[in-house]
N, CA, C and O atoms as a MOPAC input file, in Angstrom:
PM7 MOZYME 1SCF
protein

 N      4.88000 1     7.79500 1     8.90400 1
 C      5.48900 1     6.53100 1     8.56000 1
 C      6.52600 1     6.78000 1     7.46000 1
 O      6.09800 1     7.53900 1     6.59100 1
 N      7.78300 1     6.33900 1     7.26700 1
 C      8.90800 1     6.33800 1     6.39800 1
 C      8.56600 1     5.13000 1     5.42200 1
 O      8.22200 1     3.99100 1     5.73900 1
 N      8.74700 1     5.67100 1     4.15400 1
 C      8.80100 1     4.83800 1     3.18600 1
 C      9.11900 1     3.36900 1     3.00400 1
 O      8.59900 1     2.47400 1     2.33900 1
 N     10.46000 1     3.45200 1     4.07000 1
 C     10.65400 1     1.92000 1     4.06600 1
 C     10.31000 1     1.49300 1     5.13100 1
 O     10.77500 1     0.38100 1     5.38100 1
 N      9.43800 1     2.08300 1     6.15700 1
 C      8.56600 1     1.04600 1     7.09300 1
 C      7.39800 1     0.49100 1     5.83300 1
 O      7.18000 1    -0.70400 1     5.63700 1
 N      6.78800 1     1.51200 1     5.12700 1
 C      5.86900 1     1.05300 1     4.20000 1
 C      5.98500 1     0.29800 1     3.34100 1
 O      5.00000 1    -0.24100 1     2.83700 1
 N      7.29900 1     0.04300 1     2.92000 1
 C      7.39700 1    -0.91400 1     2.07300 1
 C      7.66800 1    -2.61600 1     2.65400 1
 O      7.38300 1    -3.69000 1     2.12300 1
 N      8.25800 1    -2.32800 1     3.81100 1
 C      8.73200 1    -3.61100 1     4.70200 1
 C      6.90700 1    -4.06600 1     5.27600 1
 O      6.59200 1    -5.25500 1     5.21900 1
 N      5.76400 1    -2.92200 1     5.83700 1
 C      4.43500 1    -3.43600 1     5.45500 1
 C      4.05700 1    -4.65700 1     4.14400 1
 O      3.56900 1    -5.77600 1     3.98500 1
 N      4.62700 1    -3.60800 1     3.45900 1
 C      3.89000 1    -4.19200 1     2.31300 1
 C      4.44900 1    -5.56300 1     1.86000 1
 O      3.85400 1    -6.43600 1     1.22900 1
 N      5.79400 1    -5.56100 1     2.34400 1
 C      6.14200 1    -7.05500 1     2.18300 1
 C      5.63200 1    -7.98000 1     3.32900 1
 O      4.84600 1    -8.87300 1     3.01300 1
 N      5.91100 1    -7.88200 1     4.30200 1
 C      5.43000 1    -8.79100 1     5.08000 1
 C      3.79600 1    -9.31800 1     4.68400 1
 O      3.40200 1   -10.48300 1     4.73000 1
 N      2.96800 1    -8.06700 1     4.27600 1
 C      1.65600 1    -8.82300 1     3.98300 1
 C      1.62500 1    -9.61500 1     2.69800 1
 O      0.91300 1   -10.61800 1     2.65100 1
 N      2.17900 1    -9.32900 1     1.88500 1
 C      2.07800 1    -9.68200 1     0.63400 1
 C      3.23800 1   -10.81100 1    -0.08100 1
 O      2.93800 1   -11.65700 1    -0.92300 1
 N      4.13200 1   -10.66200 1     0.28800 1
 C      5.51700 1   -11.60900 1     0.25400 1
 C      6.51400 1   -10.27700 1    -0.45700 1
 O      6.11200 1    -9.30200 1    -1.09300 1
 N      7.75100 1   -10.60800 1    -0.12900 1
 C      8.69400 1    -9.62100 1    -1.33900 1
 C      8.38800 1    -9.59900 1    -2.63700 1
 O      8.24400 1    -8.46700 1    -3.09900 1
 N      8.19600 1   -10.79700 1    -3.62100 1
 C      7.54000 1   -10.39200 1    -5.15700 1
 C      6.45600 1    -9.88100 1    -4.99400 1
 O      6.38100 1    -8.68200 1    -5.26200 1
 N      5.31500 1   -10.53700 1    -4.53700 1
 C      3.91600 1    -9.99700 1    -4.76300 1
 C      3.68600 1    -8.56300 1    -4.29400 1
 O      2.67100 1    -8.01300 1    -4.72000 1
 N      4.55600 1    -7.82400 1    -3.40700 1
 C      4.10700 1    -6.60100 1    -2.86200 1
 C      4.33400 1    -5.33000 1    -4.17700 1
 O      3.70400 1    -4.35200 1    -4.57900 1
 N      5.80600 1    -6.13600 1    -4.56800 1
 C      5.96500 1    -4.76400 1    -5.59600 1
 C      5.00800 1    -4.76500 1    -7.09100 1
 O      4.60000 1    -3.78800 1    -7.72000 1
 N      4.85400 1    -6.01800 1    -7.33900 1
 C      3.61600 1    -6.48300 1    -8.40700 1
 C      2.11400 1    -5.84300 1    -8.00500 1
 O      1.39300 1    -5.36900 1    -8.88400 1
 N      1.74400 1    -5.87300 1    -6.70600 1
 C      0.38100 1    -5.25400 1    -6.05700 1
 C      0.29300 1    -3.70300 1    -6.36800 1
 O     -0.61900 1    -3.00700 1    -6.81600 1
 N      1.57500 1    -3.43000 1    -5.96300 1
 C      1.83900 1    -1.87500 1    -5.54400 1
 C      1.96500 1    -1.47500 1    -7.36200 1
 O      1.61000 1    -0.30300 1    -7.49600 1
 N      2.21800 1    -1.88100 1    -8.25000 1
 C      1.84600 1    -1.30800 1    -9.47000 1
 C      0.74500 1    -1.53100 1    -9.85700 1
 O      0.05300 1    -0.59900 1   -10.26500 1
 N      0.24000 1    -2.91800 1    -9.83800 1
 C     -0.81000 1    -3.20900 1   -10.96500 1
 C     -2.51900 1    -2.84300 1   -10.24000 1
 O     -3.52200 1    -2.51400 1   -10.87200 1
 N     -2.37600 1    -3.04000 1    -8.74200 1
 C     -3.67200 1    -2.72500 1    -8.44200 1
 C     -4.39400 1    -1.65900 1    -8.45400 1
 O     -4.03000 1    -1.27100 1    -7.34400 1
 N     -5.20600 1    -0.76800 1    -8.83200 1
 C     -6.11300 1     0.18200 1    -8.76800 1
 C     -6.84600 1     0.29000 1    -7.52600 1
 O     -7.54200 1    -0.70000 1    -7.30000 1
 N     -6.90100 1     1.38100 1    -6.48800 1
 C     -8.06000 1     0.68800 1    -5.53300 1
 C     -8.78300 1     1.94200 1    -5.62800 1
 O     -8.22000 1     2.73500 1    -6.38400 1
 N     -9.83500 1     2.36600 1    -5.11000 1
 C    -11.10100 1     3.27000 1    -4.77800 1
 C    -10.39700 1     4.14600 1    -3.57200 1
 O    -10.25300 1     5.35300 1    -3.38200 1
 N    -10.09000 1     3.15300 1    -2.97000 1
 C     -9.09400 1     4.12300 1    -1.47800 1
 C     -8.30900 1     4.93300 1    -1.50800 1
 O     -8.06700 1     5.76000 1    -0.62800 1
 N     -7.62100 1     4.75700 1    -2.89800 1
 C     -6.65800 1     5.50600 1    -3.04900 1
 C     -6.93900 1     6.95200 1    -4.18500 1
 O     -6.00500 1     7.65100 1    -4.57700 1
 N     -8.15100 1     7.14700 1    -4.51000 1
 C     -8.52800 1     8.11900 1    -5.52000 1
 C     -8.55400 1     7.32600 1    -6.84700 1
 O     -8.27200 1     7.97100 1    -7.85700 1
 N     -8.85900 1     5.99300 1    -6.98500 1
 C     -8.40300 1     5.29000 1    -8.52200 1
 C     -7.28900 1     5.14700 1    -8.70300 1
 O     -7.01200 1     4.82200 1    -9.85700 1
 N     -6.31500 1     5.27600 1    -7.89500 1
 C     -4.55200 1     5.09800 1    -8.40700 1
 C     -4.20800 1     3.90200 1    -7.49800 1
 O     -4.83300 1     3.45500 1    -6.53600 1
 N     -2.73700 1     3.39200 1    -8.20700 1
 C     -2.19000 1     2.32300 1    -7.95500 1
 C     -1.51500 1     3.20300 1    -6.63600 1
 O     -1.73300 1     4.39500 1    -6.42000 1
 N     -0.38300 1     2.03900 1    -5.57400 1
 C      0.24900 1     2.36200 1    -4.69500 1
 C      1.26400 1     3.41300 1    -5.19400 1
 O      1.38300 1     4.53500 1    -4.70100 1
 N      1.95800 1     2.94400 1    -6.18900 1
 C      3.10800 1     3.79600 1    -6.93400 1
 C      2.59200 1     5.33800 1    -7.17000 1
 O      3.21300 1     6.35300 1    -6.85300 1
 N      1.34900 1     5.27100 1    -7.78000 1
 C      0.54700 1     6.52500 1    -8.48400 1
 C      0.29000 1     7.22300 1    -7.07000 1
 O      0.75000 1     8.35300 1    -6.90300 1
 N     -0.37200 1     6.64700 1    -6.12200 1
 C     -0.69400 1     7.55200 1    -4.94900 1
 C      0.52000 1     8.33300 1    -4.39100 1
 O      0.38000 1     9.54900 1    -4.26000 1
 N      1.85900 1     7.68000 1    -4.00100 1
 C      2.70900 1     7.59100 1    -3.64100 1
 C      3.70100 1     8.82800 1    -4.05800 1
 O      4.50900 1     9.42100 1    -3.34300 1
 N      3.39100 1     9.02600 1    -5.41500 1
 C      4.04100 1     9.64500 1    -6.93500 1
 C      3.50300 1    11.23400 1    -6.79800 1
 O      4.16700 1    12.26400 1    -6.92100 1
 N      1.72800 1    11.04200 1    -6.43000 1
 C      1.53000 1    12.34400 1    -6.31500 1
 C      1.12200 1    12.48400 1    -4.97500 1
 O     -0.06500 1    12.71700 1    -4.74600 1
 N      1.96000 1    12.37200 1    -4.02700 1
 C      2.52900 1    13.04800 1    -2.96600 1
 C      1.23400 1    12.71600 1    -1.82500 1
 O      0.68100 1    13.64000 1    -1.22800 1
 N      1.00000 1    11.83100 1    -1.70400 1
 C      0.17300 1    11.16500 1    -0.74700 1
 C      0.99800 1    10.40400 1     0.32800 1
 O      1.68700 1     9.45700 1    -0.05200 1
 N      0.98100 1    10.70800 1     1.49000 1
 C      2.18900 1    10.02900 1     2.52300 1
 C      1.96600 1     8.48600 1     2.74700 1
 O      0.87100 1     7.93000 1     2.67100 1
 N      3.18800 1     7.86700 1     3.03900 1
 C      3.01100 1     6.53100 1     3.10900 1
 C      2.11200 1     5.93900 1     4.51000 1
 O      1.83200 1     4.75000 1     4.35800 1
 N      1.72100 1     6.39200 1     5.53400 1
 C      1.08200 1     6.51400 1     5.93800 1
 C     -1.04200 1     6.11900 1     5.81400 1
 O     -1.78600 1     5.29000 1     6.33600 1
 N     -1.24300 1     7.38800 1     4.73200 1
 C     -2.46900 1     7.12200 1     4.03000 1
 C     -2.65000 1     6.34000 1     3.25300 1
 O     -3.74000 1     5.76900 1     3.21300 1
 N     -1.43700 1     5.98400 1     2.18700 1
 C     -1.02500 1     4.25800 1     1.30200 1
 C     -1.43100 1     3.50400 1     2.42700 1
 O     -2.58600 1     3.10400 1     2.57600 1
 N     -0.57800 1     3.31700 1     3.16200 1
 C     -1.22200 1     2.32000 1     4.07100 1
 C     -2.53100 1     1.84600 1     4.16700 1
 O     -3.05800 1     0.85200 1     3.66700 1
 N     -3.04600 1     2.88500 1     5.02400 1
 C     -4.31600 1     2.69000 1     5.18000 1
 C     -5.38300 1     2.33400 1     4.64300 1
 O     -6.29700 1     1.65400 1     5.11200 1
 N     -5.21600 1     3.00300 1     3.20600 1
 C     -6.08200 1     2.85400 1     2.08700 1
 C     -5.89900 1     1.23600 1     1.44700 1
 O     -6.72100 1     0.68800 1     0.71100 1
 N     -4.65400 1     0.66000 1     1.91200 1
 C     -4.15500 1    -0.90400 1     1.40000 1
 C     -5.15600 1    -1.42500 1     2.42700 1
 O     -6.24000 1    -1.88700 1     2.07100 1
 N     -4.86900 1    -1.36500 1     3.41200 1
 C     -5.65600 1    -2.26300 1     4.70600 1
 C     -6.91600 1    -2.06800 1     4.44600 1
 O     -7.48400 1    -3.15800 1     4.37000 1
 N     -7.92400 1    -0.80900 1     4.20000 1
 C     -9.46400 1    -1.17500 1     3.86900 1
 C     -9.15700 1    -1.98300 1     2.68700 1
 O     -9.45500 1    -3.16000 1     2.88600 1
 N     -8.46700 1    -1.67400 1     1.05200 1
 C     -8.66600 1    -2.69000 1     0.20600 1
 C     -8.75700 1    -4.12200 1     0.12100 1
 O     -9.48900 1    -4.95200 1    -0.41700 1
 N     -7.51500 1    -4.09600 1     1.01600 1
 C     -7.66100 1    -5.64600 1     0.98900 1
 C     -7.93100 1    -6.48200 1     2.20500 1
 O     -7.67300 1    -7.68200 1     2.11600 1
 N     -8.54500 1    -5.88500 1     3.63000 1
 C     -8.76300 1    -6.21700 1     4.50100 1
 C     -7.52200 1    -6.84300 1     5.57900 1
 O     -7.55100 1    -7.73800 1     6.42400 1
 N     -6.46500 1    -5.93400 1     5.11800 1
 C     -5.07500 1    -6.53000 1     6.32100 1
 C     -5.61100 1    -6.60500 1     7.94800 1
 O     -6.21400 1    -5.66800 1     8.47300 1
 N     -5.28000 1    -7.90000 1     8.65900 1
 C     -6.00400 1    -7.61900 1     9.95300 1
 C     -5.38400 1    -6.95400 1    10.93000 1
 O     -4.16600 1    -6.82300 1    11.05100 1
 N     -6.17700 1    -6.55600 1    11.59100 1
 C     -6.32200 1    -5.08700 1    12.16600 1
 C     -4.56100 1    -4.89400 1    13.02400 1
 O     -4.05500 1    -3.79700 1    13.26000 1
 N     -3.83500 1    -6.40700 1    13.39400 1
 C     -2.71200 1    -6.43000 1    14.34300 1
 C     -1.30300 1    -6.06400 1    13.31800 1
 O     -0.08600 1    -6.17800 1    13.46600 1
 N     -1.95700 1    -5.70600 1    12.52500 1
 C     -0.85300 1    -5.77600 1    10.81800 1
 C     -0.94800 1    -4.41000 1    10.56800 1
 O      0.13200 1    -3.83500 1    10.43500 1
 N     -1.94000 1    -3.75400 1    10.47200 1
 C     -2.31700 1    -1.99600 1    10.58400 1
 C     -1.19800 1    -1.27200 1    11.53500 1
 O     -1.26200 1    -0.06200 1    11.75100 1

């Protein structure tokens, strides 16, 4: 997945403000304890971001 499919994800689920606000401030377990940015930063593909967003916050499954 290319970065900006992942980010155009992340807006559509979240709205354009709230995605880039999520993608810093949240912490999840899915992701090793790091935010989207932090996963992202140390070289985790956007791809596995993904994924790790959709168990966090339960995106439904036609949005995956």
């Amino acid at each position: 997945m290319r970065l900006t499919d992942f980010w155009q994800r992340m807006a559509d689920h979240f709205g354009e403000a709230y995605a880039d606000s999520f993608a810093r401030d949240h912490v999840m377990s899915e992701l090793g304890g790091r935010t989207v940015y932090q996963a992202l930063d140390a070289g985790w593909a956007a791809k596995d971001v993904w994924r790790g967003v959709c168990r966090a916050v339960d995106v439904p499954y036609d949005r995956r």
